[in-house]
N, CA, C and O of each residue as an XYZ file, in Angstrom:
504
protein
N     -36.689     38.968     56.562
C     -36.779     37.632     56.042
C     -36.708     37.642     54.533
O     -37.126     38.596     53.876
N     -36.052     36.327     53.879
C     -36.298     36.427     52.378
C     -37.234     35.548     52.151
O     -37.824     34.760     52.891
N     -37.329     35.886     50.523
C     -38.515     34.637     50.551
C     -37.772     33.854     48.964
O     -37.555     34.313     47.843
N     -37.609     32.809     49.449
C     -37.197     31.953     47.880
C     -38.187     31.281     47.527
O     -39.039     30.744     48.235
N     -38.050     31.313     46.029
C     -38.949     30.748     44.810
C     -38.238     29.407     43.827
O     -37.150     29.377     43.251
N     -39.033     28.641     43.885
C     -38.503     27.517     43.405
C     -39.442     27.661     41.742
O     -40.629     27.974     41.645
N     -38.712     27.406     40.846
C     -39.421     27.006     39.456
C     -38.883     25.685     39.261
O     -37.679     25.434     39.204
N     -40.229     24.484     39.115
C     -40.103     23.158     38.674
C     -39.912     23.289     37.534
O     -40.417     24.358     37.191
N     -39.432     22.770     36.679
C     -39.266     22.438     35.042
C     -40.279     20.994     34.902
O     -40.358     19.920     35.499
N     -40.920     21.601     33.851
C     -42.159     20.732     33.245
C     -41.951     20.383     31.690
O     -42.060     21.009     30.635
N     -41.547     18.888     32.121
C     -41.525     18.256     31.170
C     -43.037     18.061     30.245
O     -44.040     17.565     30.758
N     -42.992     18.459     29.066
C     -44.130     18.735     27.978
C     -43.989     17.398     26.839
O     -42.988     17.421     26.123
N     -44.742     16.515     26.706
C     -44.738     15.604     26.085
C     -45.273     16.505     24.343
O     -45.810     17.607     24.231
N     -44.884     15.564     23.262
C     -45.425     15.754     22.153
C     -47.155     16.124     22.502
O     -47.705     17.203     22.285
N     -47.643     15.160     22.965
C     -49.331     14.981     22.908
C     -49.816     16.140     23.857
O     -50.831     16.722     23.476
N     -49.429     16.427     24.653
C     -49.400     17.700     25.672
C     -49.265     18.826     24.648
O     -50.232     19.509     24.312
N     -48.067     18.993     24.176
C     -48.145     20.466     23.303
C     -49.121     20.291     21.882
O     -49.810     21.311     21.908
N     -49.277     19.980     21.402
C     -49.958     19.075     20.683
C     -51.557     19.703     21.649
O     -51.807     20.907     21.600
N     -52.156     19.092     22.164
C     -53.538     19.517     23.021
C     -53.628     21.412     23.548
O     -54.595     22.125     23.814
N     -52.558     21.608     23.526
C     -52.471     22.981     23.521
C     -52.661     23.658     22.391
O     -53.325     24.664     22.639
N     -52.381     23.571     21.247
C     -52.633     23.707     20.460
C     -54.409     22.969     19.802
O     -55.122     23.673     19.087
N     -54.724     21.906     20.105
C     -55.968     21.459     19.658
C     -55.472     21.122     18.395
O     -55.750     21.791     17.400
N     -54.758     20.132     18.364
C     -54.277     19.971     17.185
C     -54.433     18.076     17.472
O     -53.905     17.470     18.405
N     -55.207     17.534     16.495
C     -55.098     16.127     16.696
C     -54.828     15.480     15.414
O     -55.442     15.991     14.478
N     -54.032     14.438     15.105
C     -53.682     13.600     14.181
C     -54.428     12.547     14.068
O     -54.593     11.993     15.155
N     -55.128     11.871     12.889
C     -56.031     10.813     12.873
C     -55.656     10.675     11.160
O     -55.288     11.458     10.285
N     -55.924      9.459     11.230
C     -55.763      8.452      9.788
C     -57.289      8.172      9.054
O     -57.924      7.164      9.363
N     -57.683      8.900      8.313
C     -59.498      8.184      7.573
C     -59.262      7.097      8.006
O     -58.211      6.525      8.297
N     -61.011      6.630      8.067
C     -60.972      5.524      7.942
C     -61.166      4.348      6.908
O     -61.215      4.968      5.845
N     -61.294      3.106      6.624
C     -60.782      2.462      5.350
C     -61.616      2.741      4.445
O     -61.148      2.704      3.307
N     -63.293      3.159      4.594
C     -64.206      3.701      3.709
C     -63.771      5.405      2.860
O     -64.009      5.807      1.721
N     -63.078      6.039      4.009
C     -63.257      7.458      3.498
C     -61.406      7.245      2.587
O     -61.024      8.026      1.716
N     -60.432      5.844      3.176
C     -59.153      6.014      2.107
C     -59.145      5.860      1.056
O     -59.669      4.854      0.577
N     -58.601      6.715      0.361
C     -58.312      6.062     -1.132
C     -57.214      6.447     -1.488
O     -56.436      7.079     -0.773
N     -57.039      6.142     -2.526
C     -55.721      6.213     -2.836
C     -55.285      7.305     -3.737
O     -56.107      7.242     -4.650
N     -54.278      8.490     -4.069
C     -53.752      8.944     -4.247
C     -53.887      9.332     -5.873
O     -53.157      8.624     -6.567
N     -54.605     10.227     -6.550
C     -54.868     10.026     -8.158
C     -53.570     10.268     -8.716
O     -52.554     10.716     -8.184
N     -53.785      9.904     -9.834
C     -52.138      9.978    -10.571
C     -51.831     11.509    -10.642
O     -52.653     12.422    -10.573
N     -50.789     11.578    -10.759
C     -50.003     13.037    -11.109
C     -50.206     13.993    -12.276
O     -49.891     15.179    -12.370
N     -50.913     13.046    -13.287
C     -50.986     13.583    -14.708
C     -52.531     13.301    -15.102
O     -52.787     12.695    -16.143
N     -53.640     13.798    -14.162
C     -54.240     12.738    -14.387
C     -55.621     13.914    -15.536
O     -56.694     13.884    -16.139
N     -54.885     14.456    -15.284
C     -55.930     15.527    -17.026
C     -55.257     15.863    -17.952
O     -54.082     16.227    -17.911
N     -56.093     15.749    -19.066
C     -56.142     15.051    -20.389
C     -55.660     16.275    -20.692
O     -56.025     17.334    -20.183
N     -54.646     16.089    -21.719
C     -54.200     17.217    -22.718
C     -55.239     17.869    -23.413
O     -55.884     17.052    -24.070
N     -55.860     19.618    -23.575
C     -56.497     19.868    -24.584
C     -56.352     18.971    -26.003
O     -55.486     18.165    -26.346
N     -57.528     19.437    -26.660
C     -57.372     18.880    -28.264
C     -56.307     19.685    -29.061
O     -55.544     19.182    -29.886
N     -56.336     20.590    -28.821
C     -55.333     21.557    -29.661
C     -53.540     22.341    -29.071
O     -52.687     23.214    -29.227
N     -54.013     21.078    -28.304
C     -52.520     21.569    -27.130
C     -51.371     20.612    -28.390
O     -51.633     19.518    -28.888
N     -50.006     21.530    -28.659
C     -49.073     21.241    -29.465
C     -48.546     19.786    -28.510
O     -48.509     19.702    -27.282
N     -48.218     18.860    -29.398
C     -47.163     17.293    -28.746
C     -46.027     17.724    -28.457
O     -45.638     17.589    -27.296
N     -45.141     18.395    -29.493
C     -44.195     18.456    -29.458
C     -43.326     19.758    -29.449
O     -43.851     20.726    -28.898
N     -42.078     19.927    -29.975
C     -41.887     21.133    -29.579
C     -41.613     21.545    -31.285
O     -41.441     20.748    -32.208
N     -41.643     23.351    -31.361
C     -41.935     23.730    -32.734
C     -40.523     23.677    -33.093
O     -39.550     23.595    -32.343
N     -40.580     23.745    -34.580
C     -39.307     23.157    -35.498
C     -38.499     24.223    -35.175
O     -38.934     25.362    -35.006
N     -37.102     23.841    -35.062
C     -35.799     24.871    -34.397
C     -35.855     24.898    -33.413
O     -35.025     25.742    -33.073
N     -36.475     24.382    -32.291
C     -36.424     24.531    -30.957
C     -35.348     23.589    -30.602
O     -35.259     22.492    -31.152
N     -34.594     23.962    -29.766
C     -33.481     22.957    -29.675
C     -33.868     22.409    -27.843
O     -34.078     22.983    -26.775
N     -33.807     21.319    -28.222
C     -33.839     20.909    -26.516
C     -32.720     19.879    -25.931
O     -32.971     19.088    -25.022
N     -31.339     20.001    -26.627
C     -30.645     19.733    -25.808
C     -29.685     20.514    -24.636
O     -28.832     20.185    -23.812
N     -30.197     21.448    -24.974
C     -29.431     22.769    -23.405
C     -30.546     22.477    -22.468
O     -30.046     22.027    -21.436
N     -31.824     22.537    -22.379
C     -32.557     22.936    -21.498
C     -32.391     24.190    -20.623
O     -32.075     24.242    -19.434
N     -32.620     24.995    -21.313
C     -32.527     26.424    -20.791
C     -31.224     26.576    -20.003
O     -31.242     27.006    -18.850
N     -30.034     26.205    -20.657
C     -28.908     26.746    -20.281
C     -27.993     27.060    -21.424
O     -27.676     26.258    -22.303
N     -27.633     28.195    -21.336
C     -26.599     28.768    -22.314
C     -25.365     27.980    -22.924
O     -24.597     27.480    -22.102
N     -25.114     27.828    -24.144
C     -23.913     27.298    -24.602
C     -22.932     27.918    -24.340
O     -22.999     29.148    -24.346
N     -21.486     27.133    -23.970
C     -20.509     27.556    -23.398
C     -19.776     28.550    -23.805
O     -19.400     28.461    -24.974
N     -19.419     29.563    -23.159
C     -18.712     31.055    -23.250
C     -17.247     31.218    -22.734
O     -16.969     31.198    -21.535
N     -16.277     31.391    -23.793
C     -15.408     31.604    -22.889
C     -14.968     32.834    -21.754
O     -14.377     33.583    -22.531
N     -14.872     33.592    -20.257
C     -14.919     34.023    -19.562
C     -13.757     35.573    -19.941
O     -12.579     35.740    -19.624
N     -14.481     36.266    -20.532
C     -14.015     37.918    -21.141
C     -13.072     38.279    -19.925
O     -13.592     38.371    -18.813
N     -11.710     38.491    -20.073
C     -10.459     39.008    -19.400
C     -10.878     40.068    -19.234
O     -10.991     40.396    -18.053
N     -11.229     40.920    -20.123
C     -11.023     42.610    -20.373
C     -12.464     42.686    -20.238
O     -12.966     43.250    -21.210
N     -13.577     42.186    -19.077
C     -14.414     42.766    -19.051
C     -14.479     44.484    -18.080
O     -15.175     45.489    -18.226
N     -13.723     44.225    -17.417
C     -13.232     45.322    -16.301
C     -12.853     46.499    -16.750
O     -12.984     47.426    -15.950
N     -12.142     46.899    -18.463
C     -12.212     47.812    -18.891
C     -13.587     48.739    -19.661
O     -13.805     49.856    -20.129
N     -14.179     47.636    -19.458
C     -15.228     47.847    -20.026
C     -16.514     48.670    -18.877
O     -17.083     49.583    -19.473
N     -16.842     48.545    -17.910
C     -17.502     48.258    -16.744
C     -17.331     49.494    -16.079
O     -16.391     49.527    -15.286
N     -18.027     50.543    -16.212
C     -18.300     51.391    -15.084
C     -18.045     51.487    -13.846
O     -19.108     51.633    -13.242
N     -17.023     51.478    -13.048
C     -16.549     51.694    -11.698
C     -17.659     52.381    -10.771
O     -18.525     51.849    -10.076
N     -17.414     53.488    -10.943
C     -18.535     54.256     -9.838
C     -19.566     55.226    -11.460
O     -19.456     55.369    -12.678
N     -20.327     55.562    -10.505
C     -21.242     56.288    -11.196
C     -20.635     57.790    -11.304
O     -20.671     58.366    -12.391
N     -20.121     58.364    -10.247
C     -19.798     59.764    -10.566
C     -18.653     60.056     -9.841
O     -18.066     59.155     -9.242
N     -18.148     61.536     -9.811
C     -17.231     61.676     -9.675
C     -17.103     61.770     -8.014
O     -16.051     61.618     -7.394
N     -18.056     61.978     -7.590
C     -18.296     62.288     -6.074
C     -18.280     60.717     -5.365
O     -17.706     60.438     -4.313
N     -19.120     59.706     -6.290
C     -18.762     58.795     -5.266
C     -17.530     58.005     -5.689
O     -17.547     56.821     -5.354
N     -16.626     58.367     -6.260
C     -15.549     57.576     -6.987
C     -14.111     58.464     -5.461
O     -13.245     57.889     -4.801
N     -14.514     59.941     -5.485
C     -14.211     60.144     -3.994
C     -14.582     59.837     -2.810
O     -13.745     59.243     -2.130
N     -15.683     60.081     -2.303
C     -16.256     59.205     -1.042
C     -15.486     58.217     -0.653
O     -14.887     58.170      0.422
N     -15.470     56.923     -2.006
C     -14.483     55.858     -1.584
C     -13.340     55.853     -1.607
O     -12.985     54.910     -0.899
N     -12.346     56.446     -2.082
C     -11.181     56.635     -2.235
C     -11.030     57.485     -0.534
O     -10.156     57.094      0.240
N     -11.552     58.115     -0.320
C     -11.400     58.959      1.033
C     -11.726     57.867      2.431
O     -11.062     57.914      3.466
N     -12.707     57.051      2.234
C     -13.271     56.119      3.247
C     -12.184     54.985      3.482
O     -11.885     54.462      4.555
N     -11.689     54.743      2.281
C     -10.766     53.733      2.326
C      -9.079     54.260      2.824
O      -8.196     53.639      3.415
N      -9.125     55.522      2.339
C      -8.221     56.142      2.686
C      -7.941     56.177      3.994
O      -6.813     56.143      4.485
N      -9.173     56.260      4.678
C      -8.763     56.860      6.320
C      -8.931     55.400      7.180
O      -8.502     55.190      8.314
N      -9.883     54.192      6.074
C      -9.269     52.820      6.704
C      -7.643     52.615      7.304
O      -7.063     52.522      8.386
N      -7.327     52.614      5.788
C      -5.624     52.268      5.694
C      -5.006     53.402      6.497
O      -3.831     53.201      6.803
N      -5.474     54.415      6.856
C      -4.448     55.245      7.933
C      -4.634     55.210      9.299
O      -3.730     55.429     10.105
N      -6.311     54.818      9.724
C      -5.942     54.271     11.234
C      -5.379     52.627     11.281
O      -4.802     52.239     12.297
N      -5.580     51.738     10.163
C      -4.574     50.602     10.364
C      -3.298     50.610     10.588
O      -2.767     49.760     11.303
N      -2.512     51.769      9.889
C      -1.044     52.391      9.828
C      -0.542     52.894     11.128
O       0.430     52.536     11.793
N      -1.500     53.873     11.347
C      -1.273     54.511     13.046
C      -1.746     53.247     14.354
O      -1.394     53.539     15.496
N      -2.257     52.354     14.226
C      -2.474     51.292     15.174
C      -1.369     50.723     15.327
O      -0.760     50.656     16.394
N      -0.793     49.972     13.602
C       0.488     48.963     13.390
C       1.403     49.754     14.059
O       2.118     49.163     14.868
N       1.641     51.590     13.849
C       2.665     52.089     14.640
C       2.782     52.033     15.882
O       3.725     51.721     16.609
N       1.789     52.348     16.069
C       1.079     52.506     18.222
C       1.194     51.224     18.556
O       1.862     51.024     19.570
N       0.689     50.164     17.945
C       1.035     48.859     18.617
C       2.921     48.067     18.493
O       3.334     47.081     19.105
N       3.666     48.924     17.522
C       4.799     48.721     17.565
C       6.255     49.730     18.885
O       7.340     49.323     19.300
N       5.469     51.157     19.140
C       6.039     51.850     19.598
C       5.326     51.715     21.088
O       5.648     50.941     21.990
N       4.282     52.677     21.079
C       3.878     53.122     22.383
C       2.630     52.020     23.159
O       2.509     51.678     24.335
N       2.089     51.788     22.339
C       1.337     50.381     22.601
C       1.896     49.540     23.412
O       1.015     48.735     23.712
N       3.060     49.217     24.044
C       4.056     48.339     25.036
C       3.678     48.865     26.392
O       3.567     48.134     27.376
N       3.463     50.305     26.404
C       3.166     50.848     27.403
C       1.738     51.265     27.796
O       1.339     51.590     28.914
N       1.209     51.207     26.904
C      -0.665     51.518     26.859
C      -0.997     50.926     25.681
O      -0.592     51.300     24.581
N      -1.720     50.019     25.887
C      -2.474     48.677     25.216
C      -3.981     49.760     24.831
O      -4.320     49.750     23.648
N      -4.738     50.552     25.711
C      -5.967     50.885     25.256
C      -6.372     51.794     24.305
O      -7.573     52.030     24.176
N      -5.450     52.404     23.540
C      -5.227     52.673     22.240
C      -6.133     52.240     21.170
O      -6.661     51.208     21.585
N      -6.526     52.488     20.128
C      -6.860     51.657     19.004
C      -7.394     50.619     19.482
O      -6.811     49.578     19.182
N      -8.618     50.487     20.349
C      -8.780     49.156     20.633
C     -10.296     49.516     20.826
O     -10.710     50.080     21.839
N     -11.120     49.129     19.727
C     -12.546     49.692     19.745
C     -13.493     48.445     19.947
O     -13.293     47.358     19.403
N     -14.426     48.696     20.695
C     -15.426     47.627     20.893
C     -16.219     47.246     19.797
O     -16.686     48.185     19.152
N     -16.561     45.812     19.325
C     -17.261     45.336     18.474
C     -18.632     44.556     18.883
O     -18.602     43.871     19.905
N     -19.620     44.621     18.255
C     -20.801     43.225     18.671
C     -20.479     42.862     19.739
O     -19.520     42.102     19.604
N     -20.770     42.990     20.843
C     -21.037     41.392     21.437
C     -19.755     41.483     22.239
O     -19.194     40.390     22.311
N     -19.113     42.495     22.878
C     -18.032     43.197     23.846
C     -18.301     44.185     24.333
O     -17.291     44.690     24.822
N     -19.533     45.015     24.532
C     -19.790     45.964     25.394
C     -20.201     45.807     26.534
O     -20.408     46.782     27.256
């Protein structure tokens, strides 16, 4: 004999999950409301500066005056750090571009006849 199992789906109201939690929402009441103090509502020290000190410029607001965008920063700029990893990549990239080469070939020549070639699983296809 088998035995089947039924699962009802239970609809969970706000106030339901809400009580699971022990979580209740309530408004003071009109004795304990008040209202909201202002935003600014303490007093500047006595010796706190008004304004800002002479030469201070405040029409950038902390953004840099305009630069024009250095062409030749790239000659300038350190590529790799050493000589080893300036190979690493040259070799990594190297053997990119040569199984892309041997695929483009295999998928132009023998690939007509066997598709499973060059054809490696990614994420979320195993």
């Amino acid at each position: 004999m088998s035995v089947t199992t039924t699962d009802n789906a239970r609809l969970i109201t706000v106030r339901q999950a809400l009580g699971d939690y022990e979580l209740h929402h309530s408004q003071p009441s009109e004795a304990q409301a008040a209202p909201a103090p202002p935003p600014d509502a303490h007093p500047l020290p006595i010796n706190a500066p008004t304004g800002n000190p002479p030469g201070w410029t405040d029409q950038w607001r902390r953004v840099p005056a305009y630069r024009p965008t250095n062409n030749q920063l790239d000659d300038q700029r350190e590529v790799y750090q050493n000589e080893v990893e300036h190979t690493f990549v040259r070799v990594m990239f190297g053997g990119v571009n040569m199984m892309s080469s041997a695929s483009r070939l295999w998928r132009a020549t023998g690939g007509k006849i066997n598709s499973t070639y060059f054809k490696f699983k990614i994420g979320g296809e195993w």
